[in-house]
Backbone as a chain_set.jsonl record, in Angstrom:
{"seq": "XXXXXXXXXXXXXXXXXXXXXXXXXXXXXXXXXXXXXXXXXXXXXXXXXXXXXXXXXXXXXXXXXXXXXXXXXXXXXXXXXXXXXXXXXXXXXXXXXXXXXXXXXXXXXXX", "coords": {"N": [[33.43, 167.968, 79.25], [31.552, 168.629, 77.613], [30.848, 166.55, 75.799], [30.474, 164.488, 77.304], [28.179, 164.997, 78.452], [26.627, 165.085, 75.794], [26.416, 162.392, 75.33], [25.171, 161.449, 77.151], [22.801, 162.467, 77.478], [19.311, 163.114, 76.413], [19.112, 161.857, 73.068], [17.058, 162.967, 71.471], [13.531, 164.256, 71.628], [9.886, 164.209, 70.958], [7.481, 166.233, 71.994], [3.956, 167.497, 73.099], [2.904, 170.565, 71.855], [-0.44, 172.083, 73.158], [-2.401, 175.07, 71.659], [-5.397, 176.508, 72.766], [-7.783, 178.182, 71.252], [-8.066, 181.667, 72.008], [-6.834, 180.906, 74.825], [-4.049, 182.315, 76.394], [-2.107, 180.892, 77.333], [-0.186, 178.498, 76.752], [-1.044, 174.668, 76.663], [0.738, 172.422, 78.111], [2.411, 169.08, 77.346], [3.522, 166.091, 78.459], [7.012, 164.407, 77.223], [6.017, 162.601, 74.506], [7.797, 160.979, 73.223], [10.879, 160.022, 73.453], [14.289, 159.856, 72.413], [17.235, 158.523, 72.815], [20.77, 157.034, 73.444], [21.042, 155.081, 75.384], [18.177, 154.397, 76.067], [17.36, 153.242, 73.384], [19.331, 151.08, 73.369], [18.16, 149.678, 75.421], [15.492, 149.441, 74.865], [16.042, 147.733, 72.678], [17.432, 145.556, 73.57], [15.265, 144.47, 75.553], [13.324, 143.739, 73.658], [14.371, 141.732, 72.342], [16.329, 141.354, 70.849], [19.288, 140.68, 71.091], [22.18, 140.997, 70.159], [21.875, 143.683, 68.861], [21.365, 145.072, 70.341], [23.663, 145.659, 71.714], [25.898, 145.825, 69.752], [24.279, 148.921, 69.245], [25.159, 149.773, 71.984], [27.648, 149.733, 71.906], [28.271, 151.158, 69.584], [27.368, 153.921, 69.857], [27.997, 154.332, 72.387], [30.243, 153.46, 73.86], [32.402, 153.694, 71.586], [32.961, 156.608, 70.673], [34.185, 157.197, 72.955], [36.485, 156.245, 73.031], [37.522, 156.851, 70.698], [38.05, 159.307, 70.869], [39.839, 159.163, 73.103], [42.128, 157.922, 71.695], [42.635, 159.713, 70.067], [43.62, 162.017, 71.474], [45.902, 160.526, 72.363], [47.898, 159.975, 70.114], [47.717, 162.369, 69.232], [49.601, 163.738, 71.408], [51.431, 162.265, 71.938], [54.561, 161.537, 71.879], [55.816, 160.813, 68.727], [56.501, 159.532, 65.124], [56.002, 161.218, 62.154], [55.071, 158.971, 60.536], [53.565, 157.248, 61.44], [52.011, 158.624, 63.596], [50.109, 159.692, 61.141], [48.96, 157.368, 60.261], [47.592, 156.283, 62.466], [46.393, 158.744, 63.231], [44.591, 158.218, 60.747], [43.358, 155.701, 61.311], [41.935, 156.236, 63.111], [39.782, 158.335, 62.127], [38.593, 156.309, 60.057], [37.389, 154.657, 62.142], [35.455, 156.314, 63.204], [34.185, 156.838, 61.002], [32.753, 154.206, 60.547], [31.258, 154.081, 63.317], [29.06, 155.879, 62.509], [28.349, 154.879, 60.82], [27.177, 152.744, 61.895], [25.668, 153.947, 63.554], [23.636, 155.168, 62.209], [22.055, 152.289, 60.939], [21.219, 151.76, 63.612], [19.625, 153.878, 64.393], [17.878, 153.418, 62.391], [16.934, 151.225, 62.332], [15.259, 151.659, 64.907], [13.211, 153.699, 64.0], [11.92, 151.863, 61.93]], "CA": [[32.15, 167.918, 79.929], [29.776, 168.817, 76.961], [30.833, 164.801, 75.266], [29.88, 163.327, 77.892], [26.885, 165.479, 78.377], [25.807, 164.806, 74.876], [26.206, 161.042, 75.151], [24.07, 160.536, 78.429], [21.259, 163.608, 77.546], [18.505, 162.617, 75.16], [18.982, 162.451, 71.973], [15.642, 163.877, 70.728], [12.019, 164.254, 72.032], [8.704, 164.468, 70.986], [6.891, 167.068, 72.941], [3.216, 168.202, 72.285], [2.219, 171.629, 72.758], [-1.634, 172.432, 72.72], [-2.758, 176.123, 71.926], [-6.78, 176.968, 72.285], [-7.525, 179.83, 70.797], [-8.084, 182.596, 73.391], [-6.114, 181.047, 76.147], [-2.468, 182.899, 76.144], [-1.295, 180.481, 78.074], [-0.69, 177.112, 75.689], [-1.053, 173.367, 77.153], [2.142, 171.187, 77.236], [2.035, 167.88, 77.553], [4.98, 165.499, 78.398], [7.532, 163.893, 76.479], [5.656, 161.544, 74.191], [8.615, 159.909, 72.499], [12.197, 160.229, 73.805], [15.197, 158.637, 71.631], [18.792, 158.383, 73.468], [21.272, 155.724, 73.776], [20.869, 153.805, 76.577], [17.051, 153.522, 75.647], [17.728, 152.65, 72.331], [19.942, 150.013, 73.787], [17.337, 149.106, 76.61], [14.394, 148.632, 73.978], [16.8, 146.795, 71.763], [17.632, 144.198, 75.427], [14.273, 144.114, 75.715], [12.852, 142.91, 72.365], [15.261, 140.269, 72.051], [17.554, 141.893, 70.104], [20.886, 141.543, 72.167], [22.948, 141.312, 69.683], [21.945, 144.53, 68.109], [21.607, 146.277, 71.488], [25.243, 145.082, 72.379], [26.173, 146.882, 68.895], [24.183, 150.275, 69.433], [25.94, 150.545, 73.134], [29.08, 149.868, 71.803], [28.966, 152.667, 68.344], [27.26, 155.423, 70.296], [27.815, 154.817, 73.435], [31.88, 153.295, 74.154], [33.417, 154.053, 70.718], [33.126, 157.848, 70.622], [35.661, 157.645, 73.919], [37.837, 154.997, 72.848], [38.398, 157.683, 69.572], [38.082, 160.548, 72.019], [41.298, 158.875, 74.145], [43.234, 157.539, 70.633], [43.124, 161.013, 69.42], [44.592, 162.728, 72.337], [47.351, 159.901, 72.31], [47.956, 160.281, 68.905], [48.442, 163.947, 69.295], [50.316, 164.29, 72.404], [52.425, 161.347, 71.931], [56.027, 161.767, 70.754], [55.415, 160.22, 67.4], [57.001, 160.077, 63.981], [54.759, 161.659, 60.952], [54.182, 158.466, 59.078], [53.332, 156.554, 62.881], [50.78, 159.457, 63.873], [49.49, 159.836, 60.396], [48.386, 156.032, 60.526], [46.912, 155.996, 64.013], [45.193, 159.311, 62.919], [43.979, 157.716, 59.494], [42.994, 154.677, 61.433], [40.543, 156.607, 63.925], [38.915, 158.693, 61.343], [37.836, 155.36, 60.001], [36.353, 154.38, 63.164], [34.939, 157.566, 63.306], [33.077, 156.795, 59.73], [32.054, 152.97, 60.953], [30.304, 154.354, 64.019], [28.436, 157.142, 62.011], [27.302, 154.049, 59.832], [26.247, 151.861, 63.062], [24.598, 154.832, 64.656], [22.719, 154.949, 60.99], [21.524, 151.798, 61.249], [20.518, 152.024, 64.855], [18.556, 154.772, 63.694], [16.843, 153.005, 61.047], [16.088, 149.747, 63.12], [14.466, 152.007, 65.746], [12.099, 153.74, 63.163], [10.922, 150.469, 61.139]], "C": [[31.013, 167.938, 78.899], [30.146, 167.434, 75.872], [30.319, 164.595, 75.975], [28.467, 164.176, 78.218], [25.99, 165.265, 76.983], [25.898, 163.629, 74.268], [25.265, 160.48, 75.849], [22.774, 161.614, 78.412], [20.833, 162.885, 76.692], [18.631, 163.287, 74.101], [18.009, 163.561, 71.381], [14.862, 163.278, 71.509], [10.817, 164.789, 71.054], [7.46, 165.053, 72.056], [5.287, 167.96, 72.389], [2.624, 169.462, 73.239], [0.393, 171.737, 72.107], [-2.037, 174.171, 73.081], [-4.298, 175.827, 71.738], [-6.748, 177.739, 72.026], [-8.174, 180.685, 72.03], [-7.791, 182.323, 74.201], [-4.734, 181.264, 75.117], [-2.116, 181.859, 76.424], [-0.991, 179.066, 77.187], [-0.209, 175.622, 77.06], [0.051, 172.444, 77.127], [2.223, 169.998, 77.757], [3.17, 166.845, 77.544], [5.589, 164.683, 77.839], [6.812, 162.824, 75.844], [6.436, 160.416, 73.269], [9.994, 160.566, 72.854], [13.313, 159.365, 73.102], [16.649, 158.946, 72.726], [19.604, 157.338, 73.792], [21.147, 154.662, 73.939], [19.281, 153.373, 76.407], [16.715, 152.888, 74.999], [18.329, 151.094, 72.797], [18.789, 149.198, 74.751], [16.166, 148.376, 75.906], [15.008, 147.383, 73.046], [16.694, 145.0, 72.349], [16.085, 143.851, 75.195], [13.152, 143.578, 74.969], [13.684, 142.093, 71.828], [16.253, 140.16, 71.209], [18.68, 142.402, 71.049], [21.793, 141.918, 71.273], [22.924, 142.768, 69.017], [21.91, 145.834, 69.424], [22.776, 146.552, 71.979], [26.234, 146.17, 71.118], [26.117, 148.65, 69.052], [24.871, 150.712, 70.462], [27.021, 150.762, 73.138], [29.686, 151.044, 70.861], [28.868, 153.534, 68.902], [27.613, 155.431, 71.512], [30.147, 154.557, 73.978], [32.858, 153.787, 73.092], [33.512, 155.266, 70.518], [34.433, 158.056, 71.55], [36.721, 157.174, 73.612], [38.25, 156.354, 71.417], [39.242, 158.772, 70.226], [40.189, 160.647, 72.248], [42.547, 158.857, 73.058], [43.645, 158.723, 70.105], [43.914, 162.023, 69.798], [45.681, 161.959, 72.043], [48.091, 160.016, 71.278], [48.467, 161.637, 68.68], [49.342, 164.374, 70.279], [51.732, 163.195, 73.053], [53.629, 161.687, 71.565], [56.186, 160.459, 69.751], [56.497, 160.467, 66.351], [55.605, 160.372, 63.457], [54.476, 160.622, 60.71], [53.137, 157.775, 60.808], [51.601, 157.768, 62.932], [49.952, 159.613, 62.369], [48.544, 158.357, 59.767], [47.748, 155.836, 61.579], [46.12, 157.274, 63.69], [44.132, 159.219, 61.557], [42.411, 156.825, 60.1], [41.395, 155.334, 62.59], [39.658, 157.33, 63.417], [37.561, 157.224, 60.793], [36.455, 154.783, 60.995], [35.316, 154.855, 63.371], [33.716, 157.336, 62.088], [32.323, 155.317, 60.402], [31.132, 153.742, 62.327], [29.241, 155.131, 63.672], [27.617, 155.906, 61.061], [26.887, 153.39, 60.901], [25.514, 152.483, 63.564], [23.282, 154.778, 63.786], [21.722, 154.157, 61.012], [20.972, 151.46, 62.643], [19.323, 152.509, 64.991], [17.265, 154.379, 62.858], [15.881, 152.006, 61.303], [14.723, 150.309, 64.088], [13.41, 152.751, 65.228], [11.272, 152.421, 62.43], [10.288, 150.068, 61.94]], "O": [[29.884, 167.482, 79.08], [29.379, 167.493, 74.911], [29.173, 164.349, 75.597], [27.528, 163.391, 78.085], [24.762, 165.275, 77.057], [25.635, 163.472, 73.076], [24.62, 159.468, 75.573], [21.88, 161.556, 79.257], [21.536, 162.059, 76.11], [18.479, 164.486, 73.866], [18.243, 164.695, 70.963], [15.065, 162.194, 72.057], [10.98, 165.842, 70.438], [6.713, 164.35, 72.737], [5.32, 168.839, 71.528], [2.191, 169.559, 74.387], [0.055, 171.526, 70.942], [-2.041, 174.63, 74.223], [-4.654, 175.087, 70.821], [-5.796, 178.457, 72.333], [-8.767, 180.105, 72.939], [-8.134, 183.12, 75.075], [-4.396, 180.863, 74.003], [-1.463, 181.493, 75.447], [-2.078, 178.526, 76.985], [0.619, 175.641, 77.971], [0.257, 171.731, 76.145], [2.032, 170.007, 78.973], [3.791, 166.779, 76.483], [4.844, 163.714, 77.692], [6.841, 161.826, 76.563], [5.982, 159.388, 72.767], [10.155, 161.727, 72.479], [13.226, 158.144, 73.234], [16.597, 159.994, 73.369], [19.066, 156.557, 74.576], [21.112, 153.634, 73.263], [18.995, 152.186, 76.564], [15.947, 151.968, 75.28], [17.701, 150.071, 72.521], [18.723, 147.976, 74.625], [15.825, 147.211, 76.109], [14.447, 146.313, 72.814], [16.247, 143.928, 71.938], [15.837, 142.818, 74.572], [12.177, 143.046, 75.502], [13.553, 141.806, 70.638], [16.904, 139.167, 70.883], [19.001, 143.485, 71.538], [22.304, 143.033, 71.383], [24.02, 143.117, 68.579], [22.277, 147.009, 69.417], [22.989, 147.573, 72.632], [27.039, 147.036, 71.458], [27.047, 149.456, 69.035], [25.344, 151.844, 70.36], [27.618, 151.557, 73.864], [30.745, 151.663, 70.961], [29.818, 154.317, 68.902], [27.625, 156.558, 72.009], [30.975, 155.412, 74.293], [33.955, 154.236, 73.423], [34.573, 155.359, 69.9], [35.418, 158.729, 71.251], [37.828, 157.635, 73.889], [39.438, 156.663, 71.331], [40.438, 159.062, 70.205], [41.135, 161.372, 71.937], [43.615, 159.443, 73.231], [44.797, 158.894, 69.705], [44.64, 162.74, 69.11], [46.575, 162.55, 71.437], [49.264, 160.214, 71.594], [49.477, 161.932, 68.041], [49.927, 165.433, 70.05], [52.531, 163.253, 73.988], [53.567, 162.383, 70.552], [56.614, 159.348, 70.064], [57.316, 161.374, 66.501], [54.509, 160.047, 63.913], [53.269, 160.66, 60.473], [51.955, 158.094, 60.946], [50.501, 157.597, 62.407], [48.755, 159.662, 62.65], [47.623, 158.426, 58.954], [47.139, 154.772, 61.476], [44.921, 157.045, 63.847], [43.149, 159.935, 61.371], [41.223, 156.946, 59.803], [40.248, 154.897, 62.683], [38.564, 157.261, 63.976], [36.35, 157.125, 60.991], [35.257, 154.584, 60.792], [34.298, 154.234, 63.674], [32.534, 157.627, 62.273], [31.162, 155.5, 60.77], [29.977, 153.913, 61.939], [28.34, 155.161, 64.509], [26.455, 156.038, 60.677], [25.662, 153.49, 60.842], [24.565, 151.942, 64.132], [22.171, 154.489, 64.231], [20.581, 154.615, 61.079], [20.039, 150.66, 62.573], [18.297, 152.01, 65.453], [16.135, 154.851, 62.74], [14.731, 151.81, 60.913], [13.607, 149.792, 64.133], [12.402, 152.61, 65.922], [10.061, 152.222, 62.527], [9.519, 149.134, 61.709]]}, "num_chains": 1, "name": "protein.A"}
């Protein structure tokens, strides 16, 4: 429950608070920049960048489960050592390629 809760919550926000001085009470003012996924992906769609939106939905958003699932199988399979130690080699990898696509995701959506 807390994967999939921290695939479909927002990444990060930008939230401004305003204190005056002598009010206790401070001013807050609502999300002025939200990053997460599917928006990432949505702004991506929507500036004409499919191909790169088609990318970000696929590192952060489908390949975390697809490891998720390989890793259980992998472990709960009746396996030999070298068999499971190749299928758990091979999803680490994955594991590093999505951590570099999320990267650049990241990087596209700042510039």
């Amino acid at each position: 429950a807390t994967f999939c809760f921290a695939n479909f919550s927002t990444g990060s926000w930008v939230r401004v608070w305003l204190a005056i001085h002598g009010d206790p009470k401070p001013i807050v003012r609502a999300n002025i920049f939200t990053l997460s996924t599917w928006s990432t992906a949505h702004d991506f769609w929507a500036s004409g960048a499919h191909s790169t939106a088609v990318i970000t939905g696929a590192a952060t958003g489908a390949l975390p489960y697809v490891v998720l699932a390989g890793l259980a199988v992998t472990w709960l399979a009746p396996l030999d050592a070298a068999r499971r130690s190749w299928l758990a080699s091979s999803f680490i990898q994955l594991v590093r390629l999505e951590h570099m696509l999320t990267m650049a995701a990241v990087l596209l959506c700042v510039a």
